[in-house]
KOLSEKE-691789 format. One record per residue (C-alpha): x, y, z; residue in one letter. Coordinates in steps of 0.2 Angstrom, whole numbers, plus 2048, in hexadecimal, padded with zeros to 3 digits. Layout:
% KOLSEKE-691789
XYZa
...
END
This chain:
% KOLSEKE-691789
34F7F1316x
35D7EE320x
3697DF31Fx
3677CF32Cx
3787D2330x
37C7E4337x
36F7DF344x
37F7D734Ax
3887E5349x
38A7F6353x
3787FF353x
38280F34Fx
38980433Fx
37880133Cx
37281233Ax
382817331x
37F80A323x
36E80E325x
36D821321x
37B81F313x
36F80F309x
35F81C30Dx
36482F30Dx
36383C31Cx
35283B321x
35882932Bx
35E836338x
34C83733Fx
354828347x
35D833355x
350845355x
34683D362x
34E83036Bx
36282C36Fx
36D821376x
37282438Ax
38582338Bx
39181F37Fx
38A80E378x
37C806375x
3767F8382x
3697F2377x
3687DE370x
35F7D5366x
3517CE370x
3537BD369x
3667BC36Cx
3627C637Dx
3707BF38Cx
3667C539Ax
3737D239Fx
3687E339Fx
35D7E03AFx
34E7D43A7x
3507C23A4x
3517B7395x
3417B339Ax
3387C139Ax
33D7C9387x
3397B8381x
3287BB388x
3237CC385x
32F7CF373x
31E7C7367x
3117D336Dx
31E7E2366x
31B7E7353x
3227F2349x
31A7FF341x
31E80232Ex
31980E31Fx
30E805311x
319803303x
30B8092F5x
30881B2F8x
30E8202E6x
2FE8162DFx
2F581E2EEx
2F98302EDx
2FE83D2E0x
3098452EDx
3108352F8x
31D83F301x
32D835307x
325827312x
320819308x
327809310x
33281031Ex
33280732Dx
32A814339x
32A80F34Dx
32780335Bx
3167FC366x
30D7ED36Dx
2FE7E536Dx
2F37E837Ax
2E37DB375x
2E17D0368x
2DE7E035Cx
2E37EE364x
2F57F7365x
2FC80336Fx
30981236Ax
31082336Ax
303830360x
313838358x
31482A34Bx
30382F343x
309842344x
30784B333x
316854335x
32A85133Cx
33984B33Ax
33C85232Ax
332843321x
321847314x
312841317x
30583D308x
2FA84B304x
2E9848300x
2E78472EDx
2E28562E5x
2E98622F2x
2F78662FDx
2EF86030Dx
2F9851317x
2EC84231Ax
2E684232Ax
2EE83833Ax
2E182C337x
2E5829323x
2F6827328x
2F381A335x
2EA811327x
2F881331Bx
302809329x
3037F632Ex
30B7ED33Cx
31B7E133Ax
31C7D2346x
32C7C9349x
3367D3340x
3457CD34Ax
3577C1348x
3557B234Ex
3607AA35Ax
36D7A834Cx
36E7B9347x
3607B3338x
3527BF333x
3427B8336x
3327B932Ax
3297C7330x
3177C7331x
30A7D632Bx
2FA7DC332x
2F17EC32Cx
2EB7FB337x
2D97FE334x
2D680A33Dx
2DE81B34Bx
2D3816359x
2DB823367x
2E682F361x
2F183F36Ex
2E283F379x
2E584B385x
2F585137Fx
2FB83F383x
307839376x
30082A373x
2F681F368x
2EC810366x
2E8806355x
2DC7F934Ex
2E47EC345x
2DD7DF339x
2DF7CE33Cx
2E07CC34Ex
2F27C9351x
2F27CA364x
2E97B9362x
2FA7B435Cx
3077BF362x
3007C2372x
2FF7D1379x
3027DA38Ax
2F87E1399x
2F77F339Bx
2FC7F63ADx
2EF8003BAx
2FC80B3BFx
30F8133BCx
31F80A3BFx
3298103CEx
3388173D1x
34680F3CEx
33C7FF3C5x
3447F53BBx
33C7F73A9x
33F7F1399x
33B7F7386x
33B7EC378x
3397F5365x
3407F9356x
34F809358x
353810348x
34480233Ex
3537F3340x
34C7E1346x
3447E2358x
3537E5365x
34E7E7379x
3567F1387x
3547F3399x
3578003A7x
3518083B6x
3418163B7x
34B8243BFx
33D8323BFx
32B8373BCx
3248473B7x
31584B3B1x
30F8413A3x
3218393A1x
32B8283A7x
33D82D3A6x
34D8223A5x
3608243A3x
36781439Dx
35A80D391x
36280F37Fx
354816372x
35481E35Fx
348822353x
33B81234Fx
33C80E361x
32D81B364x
31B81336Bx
325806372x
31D7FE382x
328801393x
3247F139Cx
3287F03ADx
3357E03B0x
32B7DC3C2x
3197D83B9x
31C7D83A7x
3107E53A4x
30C7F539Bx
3138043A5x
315811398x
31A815384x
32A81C37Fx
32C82B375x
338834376x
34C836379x
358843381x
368838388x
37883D383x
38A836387x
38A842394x
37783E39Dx
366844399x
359837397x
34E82E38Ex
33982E391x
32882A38Dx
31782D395x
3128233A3x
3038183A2x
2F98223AEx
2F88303A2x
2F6826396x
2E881B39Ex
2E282E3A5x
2DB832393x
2D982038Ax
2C681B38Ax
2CB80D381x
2D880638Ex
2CD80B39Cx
2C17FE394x
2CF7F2392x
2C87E2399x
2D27DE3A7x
2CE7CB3A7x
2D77CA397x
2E67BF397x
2F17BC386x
2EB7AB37Fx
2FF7A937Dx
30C7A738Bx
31E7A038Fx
319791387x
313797377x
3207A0371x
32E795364x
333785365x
34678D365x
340794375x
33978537Cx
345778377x
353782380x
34A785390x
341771393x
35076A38Bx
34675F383x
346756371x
33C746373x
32E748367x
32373D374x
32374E37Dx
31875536Fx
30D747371x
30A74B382x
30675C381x
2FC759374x
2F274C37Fx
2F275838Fx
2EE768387x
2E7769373x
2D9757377x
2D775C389x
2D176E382x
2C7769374x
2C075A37Ex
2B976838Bx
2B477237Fx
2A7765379x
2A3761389x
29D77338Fx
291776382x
285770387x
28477B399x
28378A38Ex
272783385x
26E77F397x
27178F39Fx
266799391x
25678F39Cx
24A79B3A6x
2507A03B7x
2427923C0x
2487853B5x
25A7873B7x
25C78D3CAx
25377D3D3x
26377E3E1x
25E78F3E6x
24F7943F1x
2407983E7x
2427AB3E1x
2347B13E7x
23A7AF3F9x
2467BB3FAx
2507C0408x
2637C240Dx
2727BD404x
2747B0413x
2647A840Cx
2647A93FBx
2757A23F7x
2797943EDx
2767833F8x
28777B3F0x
29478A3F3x
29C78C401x
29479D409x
2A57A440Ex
2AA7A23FCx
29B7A53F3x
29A7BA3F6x
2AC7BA3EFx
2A67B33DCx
2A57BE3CFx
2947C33CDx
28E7BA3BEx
2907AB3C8x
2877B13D7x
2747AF3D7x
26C7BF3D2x
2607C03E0x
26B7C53E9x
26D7D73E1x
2587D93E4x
2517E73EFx
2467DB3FDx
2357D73F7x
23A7DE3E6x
22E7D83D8x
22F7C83D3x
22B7BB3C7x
22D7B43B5x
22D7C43A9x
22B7D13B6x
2397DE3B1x
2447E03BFx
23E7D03C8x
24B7C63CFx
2487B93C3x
2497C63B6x
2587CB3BBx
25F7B83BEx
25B7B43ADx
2657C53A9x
2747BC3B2x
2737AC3A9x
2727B2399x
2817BE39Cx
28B7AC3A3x
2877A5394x
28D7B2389x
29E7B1393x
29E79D392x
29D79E380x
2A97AB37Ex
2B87A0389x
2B279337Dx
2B779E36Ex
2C87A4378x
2CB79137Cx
2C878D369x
2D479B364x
2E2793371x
2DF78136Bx
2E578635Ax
2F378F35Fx
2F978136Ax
2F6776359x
30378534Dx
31178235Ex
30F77035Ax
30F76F34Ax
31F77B34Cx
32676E35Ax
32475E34Dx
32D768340x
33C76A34Cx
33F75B354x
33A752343x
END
């Protein structure tokens, strides 16, 4: 493992030390990915100045859904053969839900960079992409603080390869147990590419040191590839997400190098290429927001932006956001025993549903009908999707009041499930808090 302190040093010094402690094979630090021009931009993301073309701001928000990815340190009691992996800190990605994460395909290779994978026992065959994904867990907040300290970093295993170079697309995307995204956070896959000449940023891991961000224009697009030409990258920085500085989200993964001190540049594949093969993030719920945000993030973070150290603070947002929450959350459970009543019994605002005509007639008495056709369609009365004088009538199958019930059942099921979301968030608040108190004493 590396020392806190040569994260304050020269990322060049860094991998000098580095391959000197570890042997040659560290150089798969530079055989995909390099450095554009003669130094290295890149800074820690919590000692970041806001110099590279993203704010403060924005690193401090999106850094916690980044993760390393790492070699399992037991493959000797594992496998006969365990190659020269075991426990090397591998590459870079980002959580894209609460269990999913999103990478290059090249780190689950079976081949490269001069390393050995495990063979399965018995033969000389490497394990598969999805045994090495296994054999391989995710570090969070593996990063210096603002001090230049090394934080605890936090574990989670990969259960299982979910997509792996579909298409040729080298990419990835990994199960992961425990759900960190529900306490990282993660970020939103974006619909479409970057453009030319966006600002973007990548936050990872170059040559497996603490979690360092950089920043820098797109400069070109072909084919599956996002290119750029001042955006520093080494080895370990591979899978990490490109966000795009102007919405925060998910325009592409990096994955590979080519700048020198003279030019070239550095690229990964765009997101359309990628979204182009993922069924998995064409499914991605698009409704899905991380349950964390600016203000969960670290006191350290907090404290320095609202300037605050009055523990009655604490008291306040504990008034205003953790009762308020669990106080609603009682007080909506009862609609979602409600709503599970038969569409006759539960619709008396509507027109009877056997009298069904236009949209103009049938919509719901107490919204505004300029507003009502522009709800999402749980919330709109399921009449309204009915042939005219389709069958009708308790129990027919594909009555409207079939189909109504259909409707409520489904809001109830989303009711109950922001109910679970709002639960998750009420105890994160509670950890910030918790965190806040310890602070200010």
């Amino acid at each position: 493992m590396l020392m806190p302190h040569l994260e304050l040093l020269g990322l060049r010094s860094v991998l000098t030390e580095s391959v000197a402690d570890q042997g040659e094979e560290d150089l798969y630090a530079e055989i995909l990915e390099s450095i554009c021009g003669a130094t290295d931009d890149s800074q820690p993301v919590e000692q970041y100045d806001g110099t590279l073309g993203v704010t403060r701001e924005f690193v401090n928000t999106h850094q916690r859904a980044v993760a390393q990815v790492q070699w399992n340190d037991n493959l000797g009691g594992l496998y006969t053969n365990p190659g020269s992996v075991s426990g090397h800190r591998w590459g870079t990605g980002t959580m894209i839900s609460r269990d999913l994460f999103l990478t290059c395909g090249h780190l689950f290779d079976q081949t490269g960079g001069g390393w050995e994978r495990p063979r399965q026992n018995g033969t000389s065959n490497i394990i598969s992409p999805q045994q090495i994904a296994t054999n391989m867990h995710l570090n969070f907040d593996y990063q210096v603080d603002q001090n230049g300290n090394l934080r605890q970093e936090q574990s989670f295993a990969i259960t299982e390869l979910v997509e792996y170079r579909l298409g040729g697309v080298d990419m990835a995307i990994c199960r992961i147990a425990g759900n960190p995204g529900a306490i990282y956070g993660w970020t939103q896959v974006s619909q479409t590419d970057a453009a030319l000449d966006d600002m973007l940023c990548i936050i990872g891991h170059p040559a497996g040191v603490p979690k360092r961000v950089e920043a820098g224009p797109a400069t070109d697009f072909s084919g599956v590839q996002v290119r750029y030409n001042d955006i520093d990258t080494l080895g370990g920085n591979s899978g990490s997400g490109i966000l795009q500085a102007t919405t925060g989200s998910l325009v592409g993964v990096h994955t590979n190098g080519g700048c020198t001190a003279e030019g070239g540049f550095n690229y990964g594949m765009r997101i359309s290429s990628i979204r182009n093969v993922s069924p998995t993030i064409q499914n991605l719920r698009t409704t899905d927001k991380p349950l964390i945000d600016d203000i969960v993030t670290r006191p350290s973070f907090d404290q320095a932006k609202l300037g605050f150290s009055d523990k009655a603070v604490i008291d306040d947002i504990r008034t205003s956001v953790v009762q308020d929450l669990r106080t609603s959350l009682s007080r909506d459970k009862a609609p979602v025993q409600d709503v599970r009543k038969t569409a006759l019994q539960d619709s008396p605002v509507h027109k009877r549903v056997t009298d069904v005509k236009s949209a103009g007639f049938d919509l719901r008495r107490d919204i505004d009908p300029g507003r009502a056709m522009n709800l999402p369609p749980a919330s709109r009365p399921f009449v309204l999707s009915t042939p005219h004088h389709a069958p009708v009538g308790p129990g027919v199958e594909g009555s409207a009041s079939s189909q109504y019930e259909s409707g409520l059942a489904s809001l109830a099921e989303e009711i109950e499930a922001q109910q679970q979301v709002l639960e998750i968030l009420v105890d994160q608040y509670e950890a910030v808090l918790a965190e806040y108190q310890q602070l200010l004493g």
